[in-house]
C-alpha positions, 0 to 999 in steps of 0.5 A: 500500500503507497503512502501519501506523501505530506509536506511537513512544517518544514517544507520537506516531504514526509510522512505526516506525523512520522516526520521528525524534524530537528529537536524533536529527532534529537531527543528521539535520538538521544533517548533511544541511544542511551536509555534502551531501543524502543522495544525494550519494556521496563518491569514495573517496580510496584504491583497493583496497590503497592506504592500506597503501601510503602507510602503510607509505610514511609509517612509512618516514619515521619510526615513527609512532602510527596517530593520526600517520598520519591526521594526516600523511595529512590535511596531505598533502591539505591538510585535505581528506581524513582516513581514520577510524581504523575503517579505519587501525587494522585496517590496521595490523594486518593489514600487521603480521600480514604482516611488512611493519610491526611494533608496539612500545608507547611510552614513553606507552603508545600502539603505535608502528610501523616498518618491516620488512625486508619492509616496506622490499622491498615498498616497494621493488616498489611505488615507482612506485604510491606516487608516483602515490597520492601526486601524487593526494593533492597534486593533492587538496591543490591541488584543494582550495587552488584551490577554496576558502580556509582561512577559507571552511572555518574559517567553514564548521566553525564553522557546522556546529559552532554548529548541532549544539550549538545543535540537539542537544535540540530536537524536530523540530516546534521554531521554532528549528529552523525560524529556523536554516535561515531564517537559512542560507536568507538567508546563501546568498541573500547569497553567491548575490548577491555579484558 
């Protein structure tokens, strides 16, 4: 089946919405190359209620901001894993709609959570789950210490860094973009080689 050929913002033809142009190339570029092909699909950390439990196990310790919490949640993996706020934030709301947290603004102005009488039961009935969800996330943290060192992925930050800066405004036709992955291309033949 032919495709019609449509001309994109930029004039050039292209195939409608598969036409990528500069930045946008670059990102897609520097995404796929550093945090893994287009296929490769991520296990989830938390299974289905999870991340309500070791929230509310974690708002147990202390009352803490939701940016605390994925901060907290991000140690205990050893920097391996850290939920996005898209997922934090609403469930903190629905665990305050249940009674189990309740939310107070701050000194600074921020929302601040603690725990509920009916936090502390559920916490209570749910023990053994949440020590389980948490040796999952020493195991991620061990996993992870046993796997790579802090300096490969400070290195491998830095580099994912330097290329979204470095390719942000160039079009997808571009030498330098073609240099870098010359340059990554060489990096890895080297570590390939290393005995």
């Amino acid at each position: 089946m032919r495709h019609k050929m449509k001309f994109g913002p930029d004039g050039r033809r292209g195939r409608g919405r598969n036409n990528m142009t500069g930045k946008k190339f670059a990102r897609a570029f520097a995404q796929a190359a550093f945090e893994g092909a287009v296929h490769k699909r991520r296990t989830r950390m938390f299974r289905r209620g999870e991340l309500k439990l070791i929230a509310l196990h974690l708002i147990a310790e202390e009352p803490r901001h939701g940016y605390d919490l994925i901060k907290r949640i991000e140690e205990l993996t050893n920097g391996h894993y850290a939920p996005s706020p898209g997922i934090v934030y609403p469930a903190l709301t629905l665990m305050t709609e249940m009674d189990l947290i309740e939310e107070k603004t701050g000194k600074d102005g921020k929302k601040i959570y603690s725990i509920t009488e009916d936090g502390k039961a559920k916490l209570a009935e749910e023990e053994k789950h949440i020590a389980e969800i948490l040796e999952r996330l020493d195991g991620v943290s061990k996993k992870g210490e046993a796997s790579d060192g802090a300096s490969i992925r400070r290195a491998v930050h830095n580099l994912k860094s330097t290329i979204r800066i470095r390719l942000a405004d160039e079009e997808k036709d571009s030498d330098k973009i073609l240099d870098v992955a010359a340059i990554i291309d060489e990096a890895a033949g080297k570590i390939e080689r290393l005995k």
